[in-house]
PDB file of N, CA, C and O in Angstrom:
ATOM      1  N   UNK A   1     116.919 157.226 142.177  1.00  0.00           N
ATOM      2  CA  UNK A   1     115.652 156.712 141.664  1.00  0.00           C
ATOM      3  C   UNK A   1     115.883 155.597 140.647  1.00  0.00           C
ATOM      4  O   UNK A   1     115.061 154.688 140.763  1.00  0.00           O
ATOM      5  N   UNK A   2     116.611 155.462 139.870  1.00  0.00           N
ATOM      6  CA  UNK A   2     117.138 154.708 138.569  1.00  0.00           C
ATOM      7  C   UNK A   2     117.857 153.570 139.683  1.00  0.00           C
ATOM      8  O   UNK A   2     117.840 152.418 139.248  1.00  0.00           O
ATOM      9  N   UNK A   3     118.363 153.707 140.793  1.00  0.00           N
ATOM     10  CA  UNK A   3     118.917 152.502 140.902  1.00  0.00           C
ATOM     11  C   UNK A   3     117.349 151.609 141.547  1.00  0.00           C
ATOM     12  O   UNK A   3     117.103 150.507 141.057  1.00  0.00           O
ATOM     13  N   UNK A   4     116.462 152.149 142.554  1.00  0.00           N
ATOM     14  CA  UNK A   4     115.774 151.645 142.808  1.00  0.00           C
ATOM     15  C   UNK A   4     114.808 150.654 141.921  1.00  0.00           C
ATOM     16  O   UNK A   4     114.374 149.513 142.079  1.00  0.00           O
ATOM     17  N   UNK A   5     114.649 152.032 140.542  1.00  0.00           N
ATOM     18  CA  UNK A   5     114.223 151.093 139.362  1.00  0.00           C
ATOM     19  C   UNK A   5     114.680 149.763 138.599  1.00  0.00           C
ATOM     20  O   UNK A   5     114.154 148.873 137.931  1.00  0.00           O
ATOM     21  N   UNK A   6     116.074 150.152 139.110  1.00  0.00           N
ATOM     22  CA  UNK A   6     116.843 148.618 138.368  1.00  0.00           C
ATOM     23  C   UNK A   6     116.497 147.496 139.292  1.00  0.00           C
ATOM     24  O   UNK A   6     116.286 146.412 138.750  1.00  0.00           O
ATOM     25  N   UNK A   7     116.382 147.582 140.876  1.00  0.00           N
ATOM     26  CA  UNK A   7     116.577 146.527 142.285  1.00  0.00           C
ATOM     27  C   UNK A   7     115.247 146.130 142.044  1.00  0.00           C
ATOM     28  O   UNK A   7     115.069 144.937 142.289  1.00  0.00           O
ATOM     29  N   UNK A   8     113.784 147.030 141.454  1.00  0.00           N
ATOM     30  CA  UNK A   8     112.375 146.367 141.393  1.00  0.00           C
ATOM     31  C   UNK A   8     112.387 145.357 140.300  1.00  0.00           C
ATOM     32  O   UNK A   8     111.732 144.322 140.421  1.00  0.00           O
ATOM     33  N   UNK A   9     113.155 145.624 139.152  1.00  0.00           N
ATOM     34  CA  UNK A   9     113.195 144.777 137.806  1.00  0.00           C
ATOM     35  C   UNK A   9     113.649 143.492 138.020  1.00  0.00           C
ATOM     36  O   UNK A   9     112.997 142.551 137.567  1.00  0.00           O
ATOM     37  N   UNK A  10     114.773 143.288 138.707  1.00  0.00           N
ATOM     38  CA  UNK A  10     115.398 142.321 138.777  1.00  0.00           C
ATOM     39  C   UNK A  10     114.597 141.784 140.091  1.00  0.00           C
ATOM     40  O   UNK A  10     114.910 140.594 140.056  1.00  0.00           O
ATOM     41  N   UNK A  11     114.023 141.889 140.868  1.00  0.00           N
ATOM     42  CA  UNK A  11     113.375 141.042 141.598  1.00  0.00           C
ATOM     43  C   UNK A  11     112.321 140.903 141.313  1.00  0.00           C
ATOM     44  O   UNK A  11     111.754 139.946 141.840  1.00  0.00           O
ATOM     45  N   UNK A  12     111.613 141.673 140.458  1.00  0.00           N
ATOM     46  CA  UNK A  12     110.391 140.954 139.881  1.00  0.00           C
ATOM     47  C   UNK A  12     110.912 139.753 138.645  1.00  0.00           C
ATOM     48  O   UNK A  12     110.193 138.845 138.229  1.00  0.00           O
ATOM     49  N   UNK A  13     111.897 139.944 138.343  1.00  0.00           N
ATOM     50  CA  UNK A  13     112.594 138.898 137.228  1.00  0.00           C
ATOM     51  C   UNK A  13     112.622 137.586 138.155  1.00  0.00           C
ATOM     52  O   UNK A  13     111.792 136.680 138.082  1.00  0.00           O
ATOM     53  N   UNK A  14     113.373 137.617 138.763  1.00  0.00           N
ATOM     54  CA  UNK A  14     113.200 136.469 139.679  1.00  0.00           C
ATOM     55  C   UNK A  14     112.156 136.045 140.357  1.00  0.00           C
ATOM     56  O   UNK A  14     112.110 134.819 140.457  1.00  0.00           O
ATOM     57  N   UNK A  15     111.213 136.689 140.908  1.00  0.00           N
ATOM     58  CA  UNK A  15     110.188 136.030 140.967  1.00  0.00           C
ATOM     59  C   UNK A  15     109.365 135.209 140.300  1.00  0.00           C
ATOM     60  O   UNK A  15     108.799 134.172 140.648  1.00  0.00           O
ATOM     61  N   UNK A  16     109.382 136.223 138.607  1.00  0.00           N
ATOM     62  CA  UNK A  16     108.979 135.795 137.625  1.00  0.00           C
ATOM     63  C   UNK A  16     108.956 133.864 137.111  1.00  0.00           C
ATOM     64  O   UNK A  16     108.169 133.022 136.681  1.00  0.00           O
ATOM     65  N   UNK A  17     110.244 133.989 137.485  1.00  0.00           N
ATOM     66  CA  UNK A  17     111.423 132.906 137.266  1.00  0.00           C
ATOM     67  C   UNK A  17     110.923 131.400 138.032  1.00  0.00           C
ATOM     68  O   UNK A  17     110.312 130.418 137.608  1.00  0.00           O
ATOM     69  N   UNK A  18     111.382 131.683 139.071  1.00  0.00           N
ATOM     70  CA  UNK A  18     110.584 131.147 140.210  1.00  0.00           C
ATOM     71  C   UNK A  18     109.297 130.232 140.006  1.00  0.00           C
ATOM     72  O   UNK A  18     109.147 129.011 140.046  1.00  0.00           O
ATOM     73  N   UNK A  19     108.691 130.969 139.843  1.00  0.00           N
ATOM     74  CA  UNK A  19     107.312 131.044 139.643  1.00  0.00           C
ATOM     75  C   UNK A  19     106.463 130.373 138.217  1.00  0.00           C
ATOM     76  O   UNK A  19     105.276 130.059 138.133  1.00  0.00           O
ATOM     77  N   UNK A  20     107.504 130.297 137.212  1.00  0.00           N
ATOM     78  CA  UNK A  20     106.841 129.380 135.959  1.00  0.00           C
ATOM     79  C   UNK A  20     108.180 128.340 135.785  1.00  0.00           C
ATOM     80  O   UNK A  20     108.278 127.955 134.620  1.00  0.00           O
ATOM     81  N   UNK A  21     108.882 127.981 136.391  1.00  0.00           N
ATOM     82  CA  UNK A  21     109.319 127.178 137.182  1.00  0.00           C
ATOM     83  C   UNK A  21     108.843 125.882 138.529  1.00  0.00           C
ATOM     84  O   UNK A  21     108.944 124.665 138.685  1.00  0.00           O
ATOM     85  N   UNK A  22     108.435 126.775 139.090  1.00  0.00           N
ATOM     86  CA  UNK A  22     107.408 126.151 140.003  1.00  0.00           C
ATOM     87  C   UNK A  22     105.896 125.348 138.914  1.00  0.00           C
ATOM     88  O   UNK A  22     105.523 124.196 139.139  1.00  0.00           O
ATOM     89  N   UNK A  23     105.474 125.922 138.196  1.00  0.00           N
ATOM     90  CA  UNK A  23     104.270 125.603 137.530  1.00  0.00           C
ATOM     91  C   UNK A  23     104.704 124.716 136.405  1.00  0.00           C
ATOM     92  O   UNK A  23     103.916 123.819 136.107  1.00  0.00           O
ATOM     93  N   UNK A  24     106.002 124.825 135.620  1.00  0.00           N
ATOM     94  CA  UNK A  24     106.335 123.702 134.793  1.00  0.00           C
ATOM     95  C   UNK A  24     106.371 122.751 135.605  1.00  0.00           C
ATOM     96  O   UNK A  24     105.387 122.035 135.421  1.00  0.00           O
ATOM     97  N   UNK A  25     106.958 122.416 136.343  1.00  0.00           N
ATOM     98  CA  UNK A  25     107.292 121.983 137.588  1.00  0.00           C
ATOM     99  C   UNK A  25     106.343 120.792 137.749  1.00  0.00           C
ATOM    100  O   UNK A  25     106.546 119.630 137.397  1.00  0.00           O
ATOM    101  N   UNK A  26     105.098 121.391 138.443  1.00  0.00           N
ATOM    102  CA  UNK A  26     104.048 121.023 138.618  1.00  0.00           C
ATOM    103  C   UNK A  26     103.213 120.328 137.834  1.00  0.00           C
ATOM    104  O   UNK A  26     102.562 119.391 138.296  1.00  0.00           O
ATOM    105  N   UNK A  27     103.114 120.779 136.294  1.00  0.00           N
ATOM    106  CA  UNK A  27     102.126 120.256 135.463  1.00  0.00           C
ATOM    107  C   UNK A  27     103.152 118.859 134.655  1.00  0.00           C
ATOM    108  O   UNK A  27     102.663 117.985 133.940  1.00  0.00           O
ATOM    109  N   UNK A  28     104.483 118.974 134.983  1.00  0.00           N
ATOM    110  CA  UNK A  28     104.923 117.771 134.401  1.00  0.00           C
ATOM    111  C   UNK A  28     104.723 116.656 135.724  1.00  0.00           C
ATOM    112  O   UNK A  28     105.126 115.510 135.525  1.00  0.00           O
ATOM    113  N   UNK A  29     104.195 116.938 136.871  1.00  0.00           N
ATOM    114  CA  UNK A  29     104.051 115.495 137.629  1.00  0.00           C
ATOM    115  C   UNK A  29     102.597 115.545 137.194  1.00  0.00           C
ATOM    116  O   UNK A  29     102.723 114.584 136.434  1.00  0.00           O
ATOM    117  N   UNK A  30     101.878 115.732 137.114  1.00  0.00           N
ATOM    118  CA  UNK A  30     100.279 115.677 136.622  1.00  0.00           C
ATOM    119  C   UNK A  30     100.272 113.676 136.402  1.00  0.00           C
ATOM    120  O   UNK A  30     100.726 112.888 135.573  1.00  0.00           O
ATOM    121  N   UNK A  31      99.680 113.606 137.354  1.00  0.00           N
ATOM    122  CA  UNK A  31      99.100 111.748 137.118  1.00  0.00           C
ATOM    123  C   UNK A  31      97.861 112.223 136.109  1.00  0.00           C
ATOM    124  O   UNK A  31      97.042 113.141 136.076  1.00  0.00           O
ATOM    125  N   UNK A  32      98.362 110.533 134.944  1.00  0.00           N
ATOM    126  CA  UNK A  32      97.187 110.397 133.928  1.00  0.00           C
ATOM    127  C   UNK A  32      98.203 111.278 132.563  1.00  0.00           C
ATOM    128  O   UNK A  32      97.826 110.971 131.432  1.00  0.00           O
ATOM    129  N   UNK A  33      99.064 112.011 132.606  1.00  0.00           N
ATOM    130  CA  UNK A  33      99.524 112.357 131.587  1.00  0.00           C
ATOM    131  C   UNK A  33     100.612 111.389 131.131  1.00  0.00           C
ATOM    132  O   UNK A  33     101.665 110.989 131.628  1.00  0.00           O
ATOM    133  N   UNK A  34      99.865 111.137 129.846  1.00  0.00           N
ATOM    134  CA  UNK A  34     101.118 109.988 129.375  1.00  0.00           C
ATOM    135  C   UNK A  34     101.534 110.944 128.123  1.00  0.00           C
ATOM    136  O   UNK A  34     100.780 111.791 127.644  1.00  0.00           O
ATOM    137  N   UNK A  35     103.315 110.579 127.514  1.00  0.00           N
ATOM    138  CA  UNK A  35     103.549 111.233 126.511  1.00  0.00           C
ATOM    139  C   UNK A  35     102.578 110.490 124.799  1.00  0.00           C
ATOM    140  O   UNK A  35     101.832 109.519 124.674  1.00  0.00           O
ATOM    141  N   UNK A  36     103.175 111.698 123.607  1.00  0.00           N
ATOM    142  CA  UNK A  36     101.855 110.827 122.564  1.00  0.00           C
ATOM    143  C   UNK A  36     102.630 109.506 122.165  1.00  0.00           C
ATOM    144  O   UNK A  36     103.760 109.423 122.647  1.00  0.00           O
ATOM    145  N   UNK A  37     102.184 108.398 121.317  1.00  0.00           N
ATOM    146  CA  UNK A  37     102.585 107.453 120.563  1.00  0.00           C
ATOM    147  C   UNK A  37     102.765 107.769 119.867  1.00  0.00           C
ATOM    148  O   UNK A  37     101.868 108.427 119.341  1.00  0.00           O
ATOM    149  N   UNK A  38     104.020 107.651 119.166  1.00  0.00           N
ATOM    150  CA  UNK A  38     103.992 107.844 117.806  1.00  0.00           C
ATOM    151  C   UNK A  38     103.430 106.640 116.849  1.00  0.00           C
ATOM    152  O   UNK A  38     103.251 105.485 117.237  1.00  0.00           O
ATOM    153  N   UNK A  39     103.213 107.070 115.679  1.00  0.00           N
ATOM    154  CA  UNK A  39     102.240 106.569 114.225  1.00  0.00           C
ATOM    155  C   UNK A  39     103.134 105.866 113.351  1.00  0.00           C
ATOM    156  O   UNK A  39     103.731 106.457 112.452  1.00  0.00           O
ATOM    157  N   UNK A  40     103.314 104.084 113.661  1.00  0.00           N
ATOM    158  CA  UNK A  40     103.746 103.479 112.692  1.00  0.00           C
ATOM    159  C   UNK A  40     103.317 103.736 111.119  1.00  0.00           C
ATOM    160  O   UNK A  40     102.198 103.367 110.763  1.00  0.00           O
ATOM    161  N   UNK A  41     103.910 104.157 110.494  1.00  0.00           N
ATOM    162  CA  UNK A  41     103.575 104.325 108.744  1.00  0.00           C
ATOM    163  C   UNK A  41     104.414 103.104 107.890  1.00  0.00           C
ATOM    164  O   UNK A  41     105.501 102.736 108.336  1.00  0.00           O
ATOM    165  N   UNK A  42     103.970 102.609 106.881  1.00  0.00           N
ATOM    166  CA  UNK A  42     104.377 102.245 105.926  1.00  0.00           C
ATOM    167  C   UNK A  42     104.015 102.631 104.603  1.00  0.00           C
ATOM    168  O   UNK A  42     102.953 103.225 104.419  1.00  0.00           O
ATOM    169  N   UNK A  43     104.828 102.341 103.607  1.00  0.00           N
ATOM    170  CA  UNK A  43     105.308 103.264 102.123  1.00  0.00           C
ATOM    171  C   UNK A  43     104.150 101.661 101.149  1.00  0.00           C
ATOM    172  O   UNK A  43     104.102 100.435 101.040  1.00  0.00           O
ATOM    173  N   UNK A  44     103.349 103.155 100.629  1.00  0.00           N
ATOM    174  CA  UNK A  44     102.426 102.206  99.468  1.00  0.00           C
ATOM    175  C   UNK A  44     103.609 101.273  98.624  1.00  0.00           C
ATOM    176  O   UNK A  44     104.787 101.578  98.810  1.00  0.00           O
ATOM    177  N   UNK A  45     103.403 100.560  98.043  1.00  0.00           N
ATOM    178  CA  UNK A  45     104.451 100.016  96.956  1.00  0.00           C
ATOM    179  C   UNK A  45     104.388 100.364  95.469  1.00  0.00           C
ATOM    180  O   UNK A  45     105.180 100.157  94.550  1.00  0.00           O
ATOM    181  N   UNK A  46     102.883 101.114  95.541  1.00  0.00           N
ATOM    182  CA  UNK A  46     102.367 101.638  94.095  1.00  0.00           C
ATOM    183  C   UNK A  46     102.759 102.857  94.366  1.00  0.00           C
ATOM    184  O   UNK A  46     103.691 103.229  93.653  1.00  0.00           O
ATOM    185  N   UNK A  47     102.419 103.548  95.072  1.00  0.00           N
ATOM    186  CA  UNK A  47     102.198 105.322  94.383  1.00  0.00           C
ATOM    187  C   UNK A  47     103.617 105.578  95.745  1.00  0.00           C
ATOM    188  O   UNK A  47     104.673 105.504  95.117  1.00  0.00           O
ATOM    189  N   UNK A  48     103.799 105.726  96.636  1.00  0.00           N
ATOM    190  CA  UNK A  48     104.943 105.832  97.647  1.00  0.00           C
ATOM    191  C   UNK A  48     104.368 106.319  98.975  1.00  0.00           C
ATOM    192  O   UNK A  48     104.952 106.335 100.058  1.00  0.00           O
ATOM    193  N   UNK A  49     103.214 106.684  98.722  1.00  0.00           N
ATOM    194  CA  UNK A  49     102.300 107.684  99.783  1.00  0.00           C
ATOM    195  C   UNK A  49     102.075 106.768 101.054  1.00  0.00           C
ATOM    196  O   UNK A  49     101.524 105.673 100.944  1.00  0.00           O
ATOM    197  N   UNK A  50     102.510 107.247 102.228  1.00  0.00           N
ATOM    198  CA  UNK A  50     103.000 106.504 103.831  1.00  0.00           C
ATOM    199  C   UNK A  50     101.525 106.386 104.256  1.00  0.00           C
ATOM    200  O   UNK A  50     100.531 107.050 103.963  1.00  0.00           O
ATOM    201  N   UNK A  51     101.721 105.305 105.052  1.00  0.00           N
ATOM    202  CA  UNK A  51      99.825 104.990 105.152  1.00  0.00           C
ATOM    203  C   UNK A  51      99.953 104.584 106.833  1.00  0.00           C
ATOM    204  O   UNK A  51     101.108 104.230 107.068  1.00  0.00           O
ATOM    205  N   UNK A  52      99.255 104.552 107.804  1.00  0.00           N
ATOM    206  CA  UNK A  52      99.097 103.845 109.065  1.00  0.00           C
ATOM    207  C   UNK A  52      99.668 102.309 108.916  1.00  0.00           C
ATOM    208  O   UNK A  52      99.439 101.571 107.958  1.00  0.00           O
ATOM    209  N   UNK A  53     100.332 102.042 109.882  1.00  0.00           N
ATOM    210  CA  UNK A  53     100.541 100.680 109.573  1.00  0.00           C
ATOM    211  C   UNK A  53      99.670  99.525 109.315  1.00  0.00           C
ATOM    212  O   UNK A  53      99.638  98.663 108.436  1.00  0.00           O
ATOM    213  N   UNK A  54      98.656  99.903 110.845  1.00  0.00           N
ATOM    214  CA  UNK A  54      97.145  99.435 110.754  1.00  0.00           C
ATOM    215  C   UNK A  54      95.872  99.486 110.235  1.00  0.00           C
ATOM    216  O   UNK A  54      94.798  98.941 110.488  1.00  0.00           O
ATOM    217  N   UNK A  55      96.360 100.434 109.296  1.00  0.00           N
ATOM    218  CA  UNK A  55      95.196 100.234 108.074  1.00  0.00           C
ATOM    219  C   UNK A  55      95.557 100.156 106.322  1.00  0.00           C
ATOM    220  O   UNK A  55      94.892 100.186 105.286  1.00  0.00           O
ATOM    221  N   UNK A  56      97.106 100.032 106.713  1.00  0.00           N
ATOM    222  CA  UNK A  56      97.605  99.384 105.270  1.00  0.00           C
ATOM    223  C   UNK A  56      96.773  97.739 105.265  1.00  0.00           C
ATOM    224  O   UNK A  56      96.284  96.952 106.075  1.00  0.00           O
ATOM    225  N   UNK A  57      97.087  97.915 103.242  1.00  0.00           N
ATOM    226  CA  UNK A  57      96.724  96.892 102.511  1.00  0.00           C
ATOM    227  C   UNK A  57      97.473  95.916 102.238  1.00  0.00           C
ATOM    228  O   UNK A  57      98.317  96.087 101.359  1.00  0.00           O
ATOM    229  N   UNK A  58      97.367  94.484 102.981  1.00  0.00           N
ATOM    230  CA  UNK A  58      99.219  93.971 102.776  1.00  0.00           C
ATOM    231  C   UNK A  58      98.629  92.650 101.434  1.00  0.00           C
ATOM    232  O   UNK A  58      97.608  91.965 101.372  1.00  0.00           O
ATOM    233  N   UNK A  59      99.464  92.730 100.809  1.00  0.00           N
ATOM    234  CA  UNK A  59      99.498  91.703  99.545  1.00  0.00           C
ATOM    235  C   UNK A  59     100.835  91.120  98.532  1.00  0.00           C
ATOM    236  O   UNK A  59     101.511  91.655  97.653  1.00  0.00           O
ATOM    237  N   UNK A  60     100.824  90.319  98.897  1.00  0.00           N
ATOM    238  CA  UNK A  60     102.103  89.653  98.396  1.00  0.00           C
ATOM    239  C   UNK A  60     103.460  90.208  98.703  1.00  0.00           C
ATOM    240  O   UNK A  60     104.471  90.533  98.080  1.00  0.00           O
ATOM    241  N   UNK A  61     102.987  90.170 100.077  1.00  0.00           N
ATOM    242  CA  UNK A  61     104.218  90.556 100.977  1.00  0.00           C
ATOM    243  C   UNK A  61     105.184  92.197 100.894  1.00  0.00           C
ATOM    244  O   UNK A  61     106.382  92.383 101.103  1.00  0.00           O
ATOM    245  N   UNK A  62     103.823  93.436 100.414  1.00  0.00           N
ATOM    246  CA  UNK A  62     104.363  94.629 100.004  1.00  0.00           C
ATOM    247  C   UNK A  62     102.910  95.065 100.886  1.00  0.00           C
ATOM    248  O   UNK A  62     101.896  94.498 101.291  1.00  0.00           O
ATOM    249  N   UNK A  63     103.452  96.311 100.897  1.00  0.00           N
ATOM    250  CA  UNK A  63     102.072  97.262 102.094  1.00  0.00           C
ATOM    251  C   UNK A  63     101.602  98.061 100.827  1.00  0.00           C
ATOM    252  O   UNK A  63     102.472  98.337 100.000  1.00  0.00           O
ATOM    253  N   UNK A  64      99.852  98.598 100.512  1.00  0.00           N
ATOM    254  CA  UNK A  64      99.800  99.411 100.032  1.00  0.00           C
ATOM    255  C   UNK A  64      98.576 100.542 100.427  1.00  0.00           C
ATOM    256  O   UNK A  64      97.637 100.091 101.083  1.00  0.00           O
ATOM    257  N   UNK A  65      98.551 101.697 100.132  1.00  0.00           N
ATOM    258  CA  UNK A  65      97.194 102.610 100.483  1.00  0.00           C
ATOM    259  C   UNK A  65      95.992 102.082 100.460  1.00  0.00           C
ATOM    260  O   UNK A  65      95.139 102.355 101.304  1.00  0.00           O
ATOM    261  N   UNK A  66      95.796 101.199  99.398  1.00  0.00           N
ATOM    262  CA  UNK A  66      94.578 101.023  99.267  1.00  0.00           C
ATOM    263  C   UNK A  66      94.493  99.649  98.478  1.00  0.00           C
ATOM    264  O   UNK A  66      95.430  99.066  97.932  1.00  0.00           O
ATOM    265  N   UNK A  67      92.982  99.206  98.546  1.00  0.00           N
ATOM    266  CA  UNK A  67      93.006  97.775  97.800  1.00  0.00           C
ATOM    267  C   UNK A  67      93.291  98.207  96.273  1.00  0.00           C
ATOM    268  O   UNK A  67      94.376  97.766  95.894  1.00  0.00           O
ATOM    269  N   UNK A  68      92.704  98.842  95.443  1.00  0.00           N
ATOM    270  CA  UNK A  68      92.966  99.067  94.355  1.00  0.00           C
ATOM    271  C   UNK A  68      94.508  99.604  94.077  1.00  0.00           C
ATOM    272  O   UNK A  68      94.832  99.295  92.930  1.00  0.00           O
ATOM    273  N   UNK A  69      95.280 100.127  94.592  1.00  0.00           N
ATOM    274  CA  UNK A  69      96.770  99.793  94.377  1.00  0.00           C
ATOM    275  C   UNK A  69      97.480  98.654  95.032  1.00  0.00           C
ATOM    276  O   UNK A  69      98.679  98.447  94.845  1.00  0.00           O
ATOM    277  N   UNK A  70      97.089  98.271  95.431  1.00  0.00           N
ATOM    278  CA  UNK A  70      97.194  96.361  95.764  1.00  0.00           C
ATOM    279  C   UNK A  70      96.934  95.588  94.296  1.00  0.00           C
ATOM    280  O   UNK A  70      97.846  94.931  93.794  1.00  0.00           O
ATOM    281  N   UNK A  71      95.689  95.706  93.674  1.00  0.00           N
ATOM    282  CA  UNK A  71      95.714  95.538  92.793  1.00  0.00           C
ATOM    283  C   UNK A  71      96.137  95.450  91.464  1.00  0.00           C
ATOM    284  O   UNK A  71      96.211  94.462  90.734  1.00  0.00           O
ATOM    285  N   UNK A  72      96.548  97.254  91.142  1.00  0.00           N
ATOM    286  CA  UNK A  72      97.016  97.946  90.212  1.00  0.00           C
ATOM    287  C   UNK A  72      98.623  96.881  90.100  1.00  0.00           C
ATOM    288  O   UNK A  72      98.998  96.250  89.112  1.00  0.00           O
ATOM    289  N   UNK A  73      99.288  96.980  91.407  1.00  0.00           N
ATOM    290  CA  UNK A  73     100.788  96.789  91.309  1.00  0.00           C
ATOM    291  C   UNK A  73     100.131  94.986  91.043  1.00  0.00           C
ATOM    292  O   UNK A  73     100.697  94.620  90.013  1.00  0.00           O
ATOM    293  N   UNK A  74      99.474  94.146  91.411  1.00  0.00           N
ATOM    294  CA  UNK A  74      99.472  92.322  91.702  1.00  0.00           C
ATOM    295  C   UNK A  74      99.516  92.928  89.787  1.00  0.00           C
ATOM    296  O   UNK A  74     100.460  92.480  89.135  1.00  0.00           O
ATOM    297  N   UNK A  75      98.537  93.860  89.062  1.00  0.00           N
ATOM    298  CA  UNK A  75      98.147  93.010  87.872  1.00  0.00           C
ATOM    299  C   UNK A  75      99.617  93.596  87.242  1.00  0.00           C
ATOM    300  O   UNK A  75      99.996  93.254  86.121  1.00  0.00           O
ATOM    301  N   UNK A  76     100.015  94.072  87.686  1.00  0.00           N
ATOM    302  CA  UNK A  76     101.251  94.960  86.708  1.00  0.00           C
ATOM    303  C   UNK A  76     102.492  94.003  86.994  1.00  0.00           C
ATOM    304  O   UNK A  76     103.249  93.759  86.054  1.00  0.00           O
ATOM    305  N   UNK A  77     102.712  93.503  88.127  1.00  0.00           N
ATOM    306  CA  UNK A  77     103.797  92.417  88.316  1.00  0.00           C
ATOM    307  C   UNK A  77     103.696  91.117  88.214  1.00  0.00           C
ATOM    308  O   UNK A  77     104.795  90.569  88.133  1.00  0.00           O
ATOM    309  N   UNK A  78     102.752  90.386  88.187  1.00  0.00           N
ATOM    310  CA  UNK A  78     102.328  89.057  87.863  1.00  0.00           C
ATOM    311  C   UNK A  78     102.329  88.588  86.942  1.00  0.00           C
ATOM    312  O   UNK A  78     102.521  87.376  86.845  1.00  0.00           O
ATOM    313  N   UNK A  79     101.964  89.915  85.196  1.00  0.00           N
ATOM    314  CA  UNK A  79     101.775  89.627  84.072  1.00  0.00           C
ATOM    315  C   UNK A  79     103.857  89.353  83.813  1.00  0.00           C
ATOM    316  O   UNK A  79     104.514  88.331  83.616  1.00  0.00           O
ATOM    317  N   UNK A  80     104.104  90.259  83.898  1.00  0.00           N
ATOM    318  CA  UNK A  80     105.689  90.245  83.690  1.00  0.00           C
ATOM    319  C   UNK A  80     106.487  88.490  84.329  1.00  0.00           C
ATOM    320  O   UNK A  80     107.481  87.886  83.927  1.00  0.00           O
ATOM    321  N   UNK A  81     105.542  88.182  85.381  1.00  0.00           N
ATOM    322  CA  UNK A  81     106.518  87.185  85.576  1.00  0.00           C
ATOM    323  C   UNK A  81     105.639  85.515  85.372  1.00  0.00           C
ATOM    324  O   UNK A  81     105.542  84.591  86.179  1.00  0.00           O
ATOM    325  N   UNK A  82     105.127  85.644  84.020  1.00  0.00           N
ATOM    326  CA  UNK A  82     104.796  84.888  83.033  1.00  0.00           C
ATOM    327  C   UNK A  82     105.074  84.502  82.115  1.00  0.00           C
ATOM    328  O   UNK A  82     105.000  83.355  81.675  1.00  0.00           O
ATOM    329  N   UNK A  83     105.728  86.145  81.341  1.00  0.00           N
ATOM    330  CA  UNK A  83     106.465  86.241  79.939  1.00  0.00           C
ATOM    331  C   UNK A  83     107.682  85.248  79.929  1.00  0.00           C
ATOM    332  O   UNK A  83     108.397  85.159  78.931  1.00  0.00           O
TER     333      UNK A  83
END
């Protein structure tokens, strides 16, 4: 009886097998599935915080989060290179 039990296990294993095999299989030819894009980021120049590339703030040739740290850094480096 125990061996019969072992000969059902193992061929339901393999079937098993088989069978989500067959279906990976399948759903990786799927037309229309494209893999994702990945998300260009760039690094604020004020605070460090990574922003979309395409909706960074670019100013004097540095990327930042937002207009007001665009700002923050133009008034903080501009004054210095006056003195």
């Amino acid at each position: 009886m125990s061996k019969l039990l072992f000969w059902i296990v193992i061929i339901l294993g393999i079937v098993g097998y088989v069978v989500y095999k067959r279906r990976a299989r399948s759903t990786a030819r799927l037309p229309g599935v494209k893999p994702l894009d990945t998300l260009e980021t760039v690094r604020c120049a004020e605070c460090g915080v990574f922003t979309a590339k395409n909706k960074a703030v670019k100013r004097d040739g540095h990327s930042f989060c937002s207009w007001e740290h665009a700002q923050k850094w133009h008034d903080r480096h501009s004054s210095s290179d006056h003195s």
